[in-house]
C-alpha positions in Angstrom: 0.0 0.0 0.0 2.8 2.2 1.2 4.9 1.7 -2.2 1.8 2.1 -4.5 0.8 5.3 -2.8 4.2 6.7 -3.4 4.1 5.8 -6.9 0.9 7.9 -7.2 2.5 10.8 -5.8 5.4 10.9 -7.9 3.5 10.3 -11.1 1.5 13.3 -10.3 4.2 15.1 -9.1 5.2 14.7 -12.7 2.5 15.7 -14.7 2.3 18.9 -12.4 6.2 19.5 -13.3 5.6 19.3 -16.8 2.7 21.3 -17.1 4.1 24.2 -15.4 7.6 24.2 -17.4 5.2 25.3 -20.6 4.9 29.2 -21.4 1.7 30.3 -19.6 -0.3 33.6 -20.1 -2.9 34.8 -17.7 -6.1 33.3 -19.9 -4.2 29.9 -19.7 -4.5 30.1 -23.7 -1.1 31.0 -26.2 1.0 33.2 -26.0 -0.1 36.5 -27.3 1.8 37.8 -30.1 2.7 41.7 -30.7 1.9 43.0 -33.9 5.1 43.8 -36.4 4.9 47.8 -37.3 8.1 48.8 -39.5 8.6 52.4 -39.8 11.1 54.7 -42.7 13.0 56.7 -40.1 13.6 57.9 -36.7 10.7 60.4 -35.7 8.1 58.2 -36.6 9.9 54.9 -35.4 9.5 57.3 -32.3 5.7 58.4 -32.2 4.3 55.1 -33.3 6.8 53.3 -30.3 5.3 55.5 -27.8 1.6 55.0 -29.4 1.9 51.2 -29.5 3.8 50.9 -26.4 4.1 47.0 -25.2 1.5 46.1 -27.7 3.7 46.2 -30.7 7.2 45.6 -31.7 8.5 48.7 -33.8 11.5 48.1 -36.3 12.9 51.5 -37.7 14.0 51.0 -41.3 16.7 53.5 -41.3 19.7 52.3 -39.2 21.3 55.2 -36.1 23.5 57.5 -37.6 22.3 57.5 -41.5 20.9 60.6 -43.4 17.4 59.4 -44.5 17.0 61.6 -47.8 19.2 58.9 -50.0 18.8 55.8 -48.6 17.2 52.9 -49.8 16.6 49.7 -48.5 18.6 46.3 -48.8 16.5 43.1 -50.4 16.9 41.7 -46.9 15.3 44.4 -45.4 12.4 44.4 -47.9 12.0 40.5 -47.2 11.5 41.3 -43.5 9.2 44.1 -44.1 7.1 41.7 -46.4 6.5 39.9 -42.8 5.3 43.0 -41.0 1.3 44.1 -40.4 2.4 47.8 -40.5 4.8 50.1 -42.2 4.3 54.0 -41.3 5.7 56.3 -43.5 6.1 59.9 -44.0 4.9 60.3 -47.7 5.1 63.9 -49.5 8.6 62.9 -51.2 10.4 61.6 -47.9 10.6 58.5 -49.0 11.3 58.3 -52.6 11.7 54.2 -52.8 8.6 53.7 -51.3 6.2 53.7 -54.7 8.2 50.8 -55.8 8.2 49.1 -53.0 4.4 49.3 -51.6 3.5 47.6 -54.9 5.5 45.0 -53.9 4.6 44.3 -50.6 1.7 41.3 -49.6 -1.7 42.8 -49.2 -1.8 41.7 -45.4 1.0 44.8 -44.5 -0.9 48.2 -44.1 1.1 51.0 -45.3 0.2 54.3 -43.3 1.1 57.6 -44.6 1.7 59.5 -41.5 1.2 63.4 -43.1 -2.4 62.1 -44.2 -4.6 65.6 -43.8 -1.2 67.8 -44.0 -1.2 70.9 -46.2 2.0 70.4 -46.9 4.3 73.8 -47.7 5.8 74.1 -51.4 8.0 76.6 -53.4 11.0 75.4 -51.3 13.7 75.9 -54.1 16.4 73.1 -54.2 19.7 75.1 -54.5 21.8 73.3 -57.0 23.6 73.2 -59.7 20.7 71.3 -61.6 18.5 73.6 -60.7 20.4 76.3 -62.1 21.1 75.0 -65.3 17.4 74.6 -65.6 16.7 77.9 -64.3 18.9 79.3 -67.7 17.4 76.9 -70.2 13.7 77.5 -69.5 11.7 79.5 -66.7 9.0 77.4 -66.3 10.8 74.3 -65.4 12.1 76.3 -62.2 7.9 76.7 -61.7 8.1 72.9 -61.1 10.8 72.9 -59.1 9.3 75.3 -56.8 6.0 73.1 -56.1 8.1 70.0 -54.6 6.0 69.5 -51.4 8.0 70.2 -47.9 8.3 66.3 -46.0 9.7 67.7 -43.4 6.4 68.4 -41.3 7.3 66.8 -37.8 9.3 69.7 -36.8 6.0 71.3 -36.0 5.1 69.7 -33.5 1.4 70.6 -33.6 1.9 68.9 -36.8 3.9 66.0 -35.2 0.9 65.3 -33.0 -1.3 64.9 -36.5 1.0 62.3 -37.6 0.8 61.1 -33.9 -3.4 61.1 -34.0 -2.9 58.7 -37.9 -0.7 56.5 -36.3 -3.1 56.0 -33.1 -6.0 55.8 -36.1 -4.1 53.1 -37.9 -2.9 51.0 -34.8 -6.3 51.4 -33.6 -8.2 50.0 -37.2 -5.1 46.9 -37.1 -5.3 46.3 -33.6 -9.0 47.3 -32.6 -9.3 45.0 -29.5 -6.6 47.7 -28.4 -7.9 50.8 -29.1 -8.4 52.7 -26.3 -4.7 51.6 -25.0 -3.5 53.7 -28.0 -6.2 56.4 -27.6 -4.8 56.8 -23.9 -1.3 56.8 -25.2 -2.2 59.2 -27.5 -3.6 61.6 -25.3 -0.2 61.4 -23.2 1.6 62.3 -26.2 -0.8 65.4 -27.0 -0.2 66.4 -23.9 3.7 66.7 -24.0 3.3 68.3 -27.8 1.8 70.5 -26.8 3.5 71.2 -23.7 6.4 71.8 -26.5 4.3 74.5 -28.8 4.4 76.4 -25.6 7.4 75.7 -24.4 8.5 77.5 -28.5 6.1 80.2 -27.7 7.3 81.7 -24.8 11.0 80.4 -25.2 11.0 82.2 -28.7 8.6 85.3 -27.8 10.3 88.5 -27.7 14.1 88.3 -28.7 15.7 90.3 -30.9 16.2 88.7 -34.4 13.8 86.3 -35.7 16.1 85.6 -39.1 18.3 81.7 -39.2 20.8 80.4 -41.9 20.3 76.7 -41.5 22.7 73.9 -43.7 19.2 71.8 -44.5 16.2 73.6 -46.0 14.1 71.9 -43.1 13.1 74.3 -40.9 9.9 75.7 -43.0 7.2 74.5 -40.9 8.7 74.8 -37.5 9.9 78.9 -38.9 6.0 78.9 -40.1 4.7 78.1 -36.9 6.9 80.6 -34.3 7.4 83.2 -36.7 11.1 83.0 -38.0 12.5 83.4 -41.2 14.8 80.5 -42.7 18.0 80.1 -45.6 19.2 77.2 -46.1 22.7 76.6 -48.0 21.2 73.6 -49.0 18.1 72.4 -50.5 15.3 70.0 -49.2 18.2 67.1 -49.6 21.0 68.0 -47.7 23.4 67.0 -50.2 22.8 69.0 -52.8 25.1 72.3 -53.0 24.1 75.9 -53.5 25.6 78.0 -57.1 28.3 80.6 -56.5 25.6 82.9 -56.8 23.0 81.6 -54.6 26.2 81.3 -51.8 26.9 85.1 -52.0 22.7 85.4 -51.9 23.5 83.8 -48.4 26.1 85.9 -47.1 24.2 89.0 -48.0 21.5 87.8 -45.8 24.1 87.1 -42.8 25.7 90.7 -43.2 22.4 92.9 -43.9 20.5 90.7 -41.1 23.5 90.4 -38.3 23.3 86.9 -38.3 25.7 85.6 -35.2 25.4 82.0 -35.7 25.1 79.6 -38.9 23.1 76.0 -37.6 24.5 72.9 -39.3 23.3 69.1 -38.8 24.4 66.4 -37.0 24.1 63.9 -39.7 25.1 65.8 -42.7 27.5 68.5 -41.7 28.5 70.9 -44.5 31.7 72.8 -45.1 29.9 75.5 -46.3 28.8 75.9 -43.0 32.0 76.8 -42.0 33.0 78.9 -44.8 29.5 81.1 -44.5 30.4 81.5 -40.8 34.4 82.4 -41.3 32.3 84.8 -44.1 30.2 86.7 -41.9 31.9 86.5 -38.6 29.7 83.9 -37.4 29.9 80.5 -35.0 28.6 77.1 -35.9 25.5 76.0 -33.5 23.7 72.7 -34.1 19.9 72.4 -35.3 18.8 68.9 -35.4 16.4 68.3 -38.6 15.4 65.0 -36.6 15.5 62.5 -39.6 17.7 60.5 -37.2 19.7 59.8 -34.1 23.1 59.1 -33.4 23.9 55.9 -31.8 25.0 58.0 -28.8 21.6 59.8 -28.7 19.9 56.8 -28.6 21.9 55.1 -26.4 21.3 58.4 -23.9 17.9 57.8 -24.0 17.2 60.7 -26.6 13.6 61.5 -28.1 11.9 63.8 -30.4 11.0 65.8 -27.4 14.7 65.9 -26.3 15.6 66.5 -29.4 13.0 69.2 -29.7 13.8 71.2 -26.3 18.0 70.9 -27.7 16.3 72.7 -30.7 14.9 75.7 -28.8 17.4 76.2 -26.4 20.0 76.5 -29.6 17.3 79.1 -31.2 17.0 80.9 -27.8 21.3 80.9 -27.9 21.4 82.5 -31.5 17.9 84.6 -31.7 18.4 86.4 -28.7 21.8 88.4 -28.7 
């Protein structure tokens, strides 16, 4: 009897050893699986983490440290994107690749454009030698030049929360059984964009120039929005150089405006930068276009609204002397 009723113990001592080792979940059912979201590039690999929070895995496209406006991405890249449920994108030219790639993709991933209900701002002329060959050989091509659409409308951030409220949308229409956990996270993020607007209202009200030489023509909504007035050595890509003409343009601005401080980018720094500011009598400040991070940003636990508040405290250094 004795040896029998140990023999019944340690059998179920068994089963109950094996059935715990097993992955549980608090219905007792499968594990639940996040939903894949890729994203183009850093500010909106940003928003949509902080939407979807822990009910999503974000991959951003664009690796830390890389200058979106020319990059493309790898076959192997595109096979792992083909496994996703979400990509987010920018849209109004940010992406160039993307047109070729959507087409591509399996009906079952969603592709968001984040700027969906953005006026966005056009006649932002892309200094260049191109340009300026066109700009000789017939008038009107310079027209079409001029109506390239602005991408760069996250530096607003009133207009960063509208790509914010989209994303939230789109999780929420993928994902609806978690709605109002991205509705709540939403409201959070409202609540610190606008916190920003503010914080660029009063941090900006007041001082005594309002004028900013910037390397990257990126600035248009953000100058839009608090009132400044930006030139940019280079056009809406970074990499594309202004004429000899267009260059002395520049440095008539800095002389007949004062200017005390020329703002280059982390990611795509530009000689001219320091040339204009040896030019004018000038010093080089940083203005962060946000179209990515540094690996030591990110590794510093660096946001958009880090990022952001860097911004205006640079603008509040060169605006107010």
């Amino acid at each position: 009897m004795k040896k029998g009723y140990l023999l019944f113990l340690l059998l179920c001592l068994g089963v109950l050893f094996m059935t715990g080792c097993g992955e549980q979940t608090p219905t007792g059912g499968a594990a639940i699986e996040k939903k894949v979201v890729y994203t183009t590039f850093f500010p909106l690999y940003d928003f949509t983490k902080k939407i979807g929070g822990e009910k999503i895995e974000v991959v951003n496209m664009v690796p830390a440290g890389i200058e979106p406006h020319d990059w493309e991405p790898s076959p192997q890249l595109l096979g792992s994107l083909s496994e996703a449920e979400m990509l987010v994108s920018n849209g109004l030219g940010m992406e160039p690749w993307l047109d070729k790639v959507s087409g591509s993709l399996p009906a079952s991933v969603v592709v968001v454009n984040a700027s969906a209900g953005i006026e966005p701002l056009k006649g932002a002329k892309d200094h260049g030698h191109d340009q300026e060959k066109e700009k000789d050989d017939h008038a009107a091509e310079e027209e079409k030049h001029d109506e390239m659409p602005d991408p760069h409308v996250w530096l607003d951030p009133l207009l960063a929360l509208q790509q914010a409220r989209n994303i939230a949308t789109a999780l929420s229409s993928l994902d609806p059984d978690n709605a109002t956990y991205y509705f709540n996270n939403l409201a959070a993020f409202q609540a610190e964009a606008e916190a920003l607007d503010q914080a660029f209202r009063e941090g900006l009200s007041g001082l005594a120039r309002r004028e900013i030489i910037v390397t990257h023509l990126a600035f248009a909504y953000l100058s839009r929005r608090y009132e400044l007035e930006q030139v940019s050595i280079s056009g809406l890509s970074p990499h594309i150089e202004p004429s000899p003409a267009q260059m002395k343009e520049i440095v008539a601005f800095g002389r007949k405006y004062d200017v005390r401080y020329v703002f280059d980018a982390p990611l795509s720094t530009s000689r001219l930068a320091t040339v204009l500011a040896e030019e004018i009598g000038a010093q080089i400040l940083v203005l962060n276009p946000l179209e990515g991070l540094t690996e030591q940003e990110i590794s510093a636990g660096d946001d958009y609204f880090s990022v952001m508040r860097r911004n205006l405290e640079q603008l509040k250094i060169a605006l107010r002397e």
